[in-house]
N, C-alpha and C positions, 0 to 999 in steps of 0.2 A: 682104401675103402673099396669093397666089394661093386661091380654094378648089381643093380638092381635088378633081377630075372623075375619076368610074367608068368604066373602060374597059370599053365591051360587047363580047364575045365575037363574031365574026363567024362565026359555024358557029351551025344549031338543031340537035339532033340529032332521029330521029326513031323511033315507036315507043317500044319499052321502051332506046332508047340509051342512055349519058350518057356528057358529056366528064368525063373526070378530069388535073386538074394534079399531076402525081407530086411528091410531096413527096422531096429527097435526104437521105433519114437518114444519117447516119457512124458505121457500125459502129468501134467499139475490141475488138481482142482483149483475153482476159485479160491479155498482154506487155504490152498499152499500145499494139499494135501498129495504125496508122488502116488500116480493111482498103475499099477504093474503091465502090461501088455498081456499078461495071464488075465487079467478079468473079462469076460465076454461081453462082447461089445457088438452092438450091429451096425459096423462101419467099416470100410473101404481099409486095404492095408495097402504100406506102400513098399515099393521092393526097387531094387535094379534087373537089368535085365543082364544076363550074366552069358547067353546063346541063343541062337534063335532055329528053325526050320526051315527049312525054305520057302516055303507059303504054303498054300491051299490051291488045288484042281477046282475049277467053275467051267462049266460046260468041255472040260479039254485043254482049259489056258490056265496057266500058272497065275496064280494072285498074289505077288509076293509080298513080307510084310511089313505091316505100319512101322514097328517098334522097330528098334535094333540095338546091338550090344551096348550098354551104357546108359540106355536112356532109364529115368526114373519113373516110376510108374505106380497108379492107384489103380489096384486089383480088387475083387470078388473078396470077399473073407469066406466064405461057403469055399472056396477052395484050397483050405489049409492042411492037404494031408502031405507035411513036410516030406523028404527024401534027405537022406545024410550020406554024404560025397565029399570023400577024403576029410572027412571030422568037421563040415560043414553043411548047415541045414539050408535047402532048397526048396521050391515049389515048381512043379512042370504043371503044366495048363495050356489049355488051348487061348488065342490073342485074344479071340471073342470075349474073354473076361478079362480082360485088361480096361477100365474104366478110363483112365486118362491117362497122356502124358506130362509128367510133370516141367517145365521149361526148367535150362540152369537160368542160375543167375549172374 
């Protein structure tokens, strides 16, 4: 058996940036009904965080960031203009729309 090799990300992002891999959650209506992630919804999406920047300048100092690679996250949906990187869709944004971090379990 092969080992297993880590695909690096070919983007850095920069500043206070980070790339996020959008996670497709499948809403069910109470009917039972599968309702698509195509339908427009005014709600938080949630993604991983796939790179980061290395912070934000305040007054001169480095503010480095909250998130970091891996952690799961409820974002902005106002921020959804995808980027496709090596045949996979991304979001780059700045952290200030990052809404929460989501804990593992």
């Amino acid at each position: 058996m092969a080992p297993k090799t880590t695909k690096v990300l070919s983007i850095q992002p920069l500043s206070d940036r980070v790339v996020v891999k959008p996670i497709s959650v499948e809403e069910v209506s109470a009917s039972g009904i599968i309702i698509p992630d195509t339908v427009k919804k005014e709600k938080a999406e949630r993604g991983t965080v796939v790179a980061t920047g290395p912070g934000r300048y305040d007054d001169g100092a480095l503010v480095p960031m909250t998130v970091k690679k891996g952690d799961e996250v409820l974002f902005e949906q106002s921020y959804r203009d995808p980027i496709e990187i090596d045949g996979q869709e991304y979001y780059i944004f700045s952290e200030a729309s990052i809404l929460a971090i989501i804990p593992a379990k």
